[in-house]
N, C-alpha and C positions, 0 to 999 in steps of 0.2 A: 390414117385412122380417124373417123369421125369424130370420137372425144375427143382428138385435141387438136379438130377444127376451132376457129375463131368465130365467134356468134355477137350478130348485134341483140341486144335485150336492152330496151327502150331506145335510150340514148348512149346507152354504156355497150360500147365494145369490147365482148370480154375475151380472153385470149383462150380462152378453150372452153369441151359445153359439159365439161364434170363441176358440178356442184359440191359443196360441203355441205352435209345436210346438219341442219339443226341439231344440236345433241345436251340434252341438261349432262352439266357438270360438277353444279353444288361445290363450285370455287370462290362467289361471295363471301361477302362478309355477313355477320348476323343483320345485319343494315341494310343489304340489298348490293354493297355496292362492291364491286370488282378491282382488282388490284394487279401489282406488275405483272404474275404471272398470266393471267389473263390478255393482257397485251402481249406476253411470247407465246401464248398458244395459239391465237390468231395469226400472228403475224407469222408463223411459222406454217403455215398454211395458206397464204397468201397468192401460192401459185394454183390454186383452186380458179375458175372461169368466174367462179359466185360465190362467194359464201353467205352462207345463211347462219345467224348467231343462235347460239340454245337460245330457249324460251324464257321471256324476260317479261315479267310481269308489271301491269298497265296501271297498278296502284297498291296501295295495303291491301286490300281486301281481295284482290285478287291472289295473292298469296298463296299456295297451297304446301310448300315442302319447305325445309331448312335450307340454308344458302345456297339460294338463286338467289339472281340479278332483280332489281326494279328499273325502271326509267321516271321515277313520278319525283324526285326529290333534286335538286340542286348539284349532292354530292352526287345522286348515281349518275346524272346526265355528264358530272366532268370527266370521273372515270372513265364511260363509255366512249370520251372526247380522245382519251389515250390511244383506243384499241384504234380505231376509226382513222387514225391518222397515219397508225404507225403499218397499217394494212392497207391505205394510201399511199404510203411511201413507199411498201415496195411492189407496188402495182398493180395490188386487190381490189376487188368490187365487194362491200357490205351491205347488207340489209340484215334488220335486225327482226325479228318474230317477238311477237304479240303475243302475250298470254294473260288470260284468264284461268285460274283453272276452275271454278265452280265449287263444285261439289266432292272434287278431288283433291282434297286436303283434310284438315283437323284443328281443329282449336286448340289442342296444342302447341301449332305452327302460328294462328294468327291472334294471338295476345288473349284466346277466349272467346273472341267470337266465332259461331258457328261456319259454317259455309254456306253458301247459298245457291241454289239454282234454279230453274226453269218451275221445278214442283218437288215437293218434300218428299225424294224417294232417296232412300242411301243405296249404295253402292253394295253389295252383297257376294261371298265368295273372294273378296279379297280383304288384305288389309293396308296400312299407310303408312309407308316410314317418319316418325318422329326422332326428336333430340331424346326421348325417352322409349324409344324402340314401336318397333309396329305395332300399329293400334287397330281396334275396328271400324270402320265405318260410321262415324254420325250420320245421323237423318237429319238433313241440310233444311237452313230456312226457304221457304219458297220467294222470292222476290215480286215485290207488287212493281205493276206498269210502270209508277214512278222510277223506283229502282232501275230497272232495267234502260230508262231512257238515260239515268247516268252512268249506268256502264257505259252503253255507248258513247256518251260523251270523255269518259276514260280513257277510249278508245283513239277518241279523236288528237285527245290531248296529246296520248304516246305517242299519236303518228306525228305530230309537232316536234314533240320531246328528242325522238329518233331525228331527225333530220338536223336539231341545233345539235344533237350528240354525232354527227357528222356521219350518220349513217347514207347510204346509198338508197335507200328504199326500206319499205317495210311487209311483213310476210305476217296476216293474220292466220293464228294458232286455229285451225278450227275443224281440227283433226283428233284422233285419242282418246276421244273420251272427255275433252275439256268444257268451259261453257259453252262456246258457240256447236260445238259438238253434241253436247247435251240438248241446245233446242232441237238439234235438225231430226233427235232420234225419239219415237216414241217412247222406248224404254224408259226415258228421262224427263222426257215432255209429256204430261197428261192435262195441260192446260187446256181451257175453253173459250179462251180472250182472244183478242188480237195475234198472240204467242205462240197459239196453239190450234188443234185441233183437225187439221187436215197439211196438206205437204205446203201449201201457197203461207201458211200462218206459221209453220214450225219452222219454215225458209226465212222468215223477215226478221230477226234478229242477226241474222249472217249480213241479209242485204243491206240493210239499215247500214251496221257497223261500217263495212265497205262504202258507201255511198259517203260518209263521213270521213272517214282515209281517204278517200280520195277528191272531197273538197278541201281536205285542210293541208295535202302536202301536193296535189295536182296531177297531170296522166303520168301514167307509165311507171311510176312510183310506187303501187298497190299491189301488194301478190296476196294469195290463199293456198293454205297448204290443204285435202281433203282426206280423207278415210273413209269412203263410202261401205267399206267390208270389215272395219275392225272391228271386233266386239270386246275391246278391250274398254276397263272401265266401265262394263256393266251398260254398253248399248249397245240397241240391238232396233235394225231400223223392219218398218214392216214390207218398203214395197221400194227400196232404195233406186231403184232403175228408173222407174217413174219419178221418184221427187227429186234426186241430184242434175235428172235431165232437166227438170225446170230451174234448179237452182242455177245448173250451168249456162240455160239462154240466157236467165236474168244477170246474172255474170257478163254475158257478151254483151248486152247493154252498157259494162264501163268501159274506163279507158285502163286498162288492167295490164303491167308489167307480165305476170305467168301466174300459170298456175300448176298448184305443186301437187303432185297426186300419187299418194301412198297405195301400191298394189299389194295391199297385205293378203297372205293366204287366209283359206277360212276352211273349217269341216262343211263342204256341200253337202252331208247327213243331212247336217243339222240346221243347216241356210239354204235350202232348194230353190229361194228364191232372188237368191243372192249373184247379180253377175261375176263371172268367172275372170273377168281380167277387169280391172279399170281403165287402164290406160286405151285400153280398145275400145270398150263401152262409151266413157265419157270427154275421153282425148278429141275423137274423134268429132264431137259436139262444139269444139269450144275454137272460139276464136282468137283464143290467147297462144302466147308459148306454152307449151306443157312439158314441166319438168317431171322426169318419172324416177318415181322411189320406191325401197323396199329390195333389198338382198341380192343386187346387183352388184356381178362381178366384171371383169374390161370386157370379157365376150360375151357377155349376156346383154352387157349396159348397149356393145356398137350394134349387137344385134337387132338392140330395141329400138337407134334411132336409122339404124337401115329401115326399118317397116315405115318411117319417117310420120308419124303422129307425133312422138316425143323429139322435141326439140333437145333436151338435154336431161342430164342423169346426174340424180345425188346418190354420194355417197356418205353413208356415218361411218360406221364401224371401223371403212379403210381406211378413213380421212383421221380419225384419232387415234392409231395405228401408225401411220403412215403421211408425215407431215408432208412430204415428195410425192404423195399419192401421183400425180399426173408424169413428172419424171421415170416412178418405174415402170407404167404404162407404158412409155414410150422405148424404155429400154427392154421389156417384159421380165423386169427385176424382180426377187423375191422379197414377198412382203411380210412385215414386220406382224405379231397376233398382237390381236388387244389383251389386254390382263383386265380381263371381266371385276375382277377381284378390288381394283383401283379404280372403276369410273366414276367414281360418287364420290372419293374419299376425301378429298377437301385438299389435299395435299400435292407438292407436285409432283411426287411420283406416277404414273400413269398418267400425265398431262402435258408436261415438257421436255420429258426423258426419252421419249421415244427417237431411237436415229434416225440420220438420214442417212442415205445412200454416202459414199466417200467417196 
C-alpha cells in the first residue's frame, strides 16, 4: 500500500505518506497557550508520516476565535516545547501552521479591537462563534502598507518562534477564507496599491510572507496550505486558474518542504469557472511535494497517489477519530466516527478518548 510507504520530505524521513491534517480544537487556555492534554492528543497520533498542528496564531491580533493556541508569548512557545518533544519521542515528524485569521473573527474575541484585513468588506451570510454565542460579522479595519509589512514580519517571527518551540517545520495557513487567503481573492481584496488590483499584486502578500519563512528558519522547512475553490469565508476568486498558476511558479522559485492543497468541492452552477480538481490543475505545476487534502478515505487517498502527482494525503476527520489511523489501514480495521458534537468543546472528551485498536 502506498500510504504507508516511507517518504523523504526535506531532510526528514517519514515512516509513511498519510498526514494529519491541521484541525482547530479550541483546547487552549484563554492565553493562548496549551496544556497536558494537548500533548496526549498529539502524541497519540504520532504514528502519522507528518503531522500538521491546528492553526496557531502568529500574534494577538491575529486572533480570531476563543481558545486556540498562539506562538508569540514565552508561555505559549514552552508549552508548545511539550508537544514537540513528546511527538519526538515517539518518532513523529511536527510542523506547526501559521495563522492569521483577518477578518474572520470579532471583537469580542480580541479585547475590542476590530479585525483587519486586505479592505473593509465583512463577511456576509454567516456568523462567528464567540464566548457570548454567534455573532454577525464586523466590517473589518482595512490595514495600511505599514501594517501589512508587520504582519509579515509576525510571520517571520512565528517561523522563529516554531522552530525554538521544537517544531519540525512550519505550514503557512493560507487556505479558508483567512488573511493570506483573503489577499489572493477579489471578494476580499478590492485594493489599488502594491496589495491589490490584478493577480501578480493580490499574490504578493503570500510571497512576501514565504520569502520571510524561509529566510528566517532556511530550505525545506516552508510549506503552504492552498484552497483555490473554497468559497468558504465569503471568497470568491474571479479567474483562480490563472492567478494560483502564477502563484504556484513564483512558489517554485523557493526552496519549499510541500505544498498542501485542499480539493474542496464546489456548485460548478455557480463557479463555471472554477477548475474541477486541484490537485490536477495545480499539483501538476509545482515543483514541490504535494500533499492532497479534502475527504479522502485509504482508497481514494492510494488512488490519488497512484496517479502520482500527489506525493501524500491528509487526513482530519480520521486522524481525530482515530489516533491508530495508519495501523487500521494497514489491517483495513473499523474505524472509530468523530462525535461532531465535541470538536470544539474545550474538553477532553472527543479529544483523548477516542480508542485504539487492542
Amino acid at each position: 500500500m502506498k500510504l504507508l510507504e516511507s517518504i523523504k520530505l526535506g531532510n526528514q524521513l517519514l515512516k509513511n505518506k498519510m498526514v494529519m491534517a491541521p484541525m482547530t480544537r479550541s483546547r487552549a487556555n484563554m492565553n493562548g497557550v496549551v496544556g497536558n492534554s494537548t500533548v496526549l492528543y498529539y502524541t497519540q497520533r504520532a504514528s502519522a508520516g507528518l503531522i500538521v498542528s491546528e492553526a496557531i496564531n502568529i500574534s494577538e491580533q491575529a486572533t480570531g476565535s476563543p481558545l486556540t493556541p498562539g506562538i508569540y508569548t514565552s508561555e505559549q512557545i514552552e508549552a508548545w516545547k511539550e508537544v514537540t518533544k513528546a511527538v519526538h519521542e515517539n518518532g513523529g515528524v511536527i510542523y506547526a501552521q501559521l495563522w492569521h485569521t483577518g477578518r474572520v473573527g470579532h471583537s469580542l474575541v480580541k479585547n475590542g479591537a476590530l479585525p483587519v484585513a486586505p479592505s473593509a468588506i465583512a463577511i456576509q451570510g454567516q456568523q462567528h462563534f464567540t464566548m457570548e454565542g454567534q455573532k454577525d460579522y464586523e466590517t473589518p479595519k482595512e490595514l495600511s502598507i505599514e501594517e501589512i509589512k508587520n504582519i509579515i514580519q509576525d510571520f517571520k517571527q512565528a517561523s522563529t518562534n516554531a522552530i525554538e518551540a521544537g517544531f519540525d517545520g512550519v505550514e503557512l495557513h493560507s487556505a479558508f477564507g483567512y488573511l493570506p487567503n483573503q489577499f489572493l481573492a477579489e471578494s476580499s481584496n478590492q485594493r489599488t496599491d502594491e496589495y491589490g488590483g490584478n493577480d501578480e499584486n493580490r499574490n504578493r502578500f503570500v510571497i512576501e510572507v514565504m520569502q520571510e519563512m524561509v529566510e528566517a528558519i532556511g530550505e525545506d522547512k516552508v510549506a503552504i496550505r492552498l484552497s483555490p475553490t473554497s468559497s468558504y469565508n465569503g471568497i470568491v476568486h474571479q479567474n483562480p486558474t490563472e492567478q494560483f498558476t502564477i502563484l504556484i511558479n513564483e512558489l517554485n522559485k523557493m526552496p519549499l518542504s510541500y505544498i498542501h492543497l485542499m480539493n474542496i468541492p464546489f456548485p460548478a452552477d455557480k463557479f463555471p469557472n472554477y477548475p474541477v480538481n486541484n490537485v490536477e490543475t495545480f499539483g501538476k505545476l509545482s515543483q514541490h511535494t504535494i500533499i492532497a487534502n479534502c475527504g479522502y478515505t485509504k482508497e481514494t487517498g492510494e488512488a490519488e497517489l497512484e496517479k502520482g502527482i500527489a506525493k501524500m494525503i491528509s487526513y482530519g476527520t480520521l486522524f481525530l477519530a482515530n489516533p491508530d489511523l495508519p495501523k487500521r489501514f494497514e489491517l483495513n480495521a473499523e474505524l472509530n466516527q468523530a462525535d461532531r458534537a465535541t470538536m470544539y468543546s474545550g474538553q477532553d472528551k472527543g479529544y483523548i478518548d477516542y480508542p485504539f485498536l487492542n
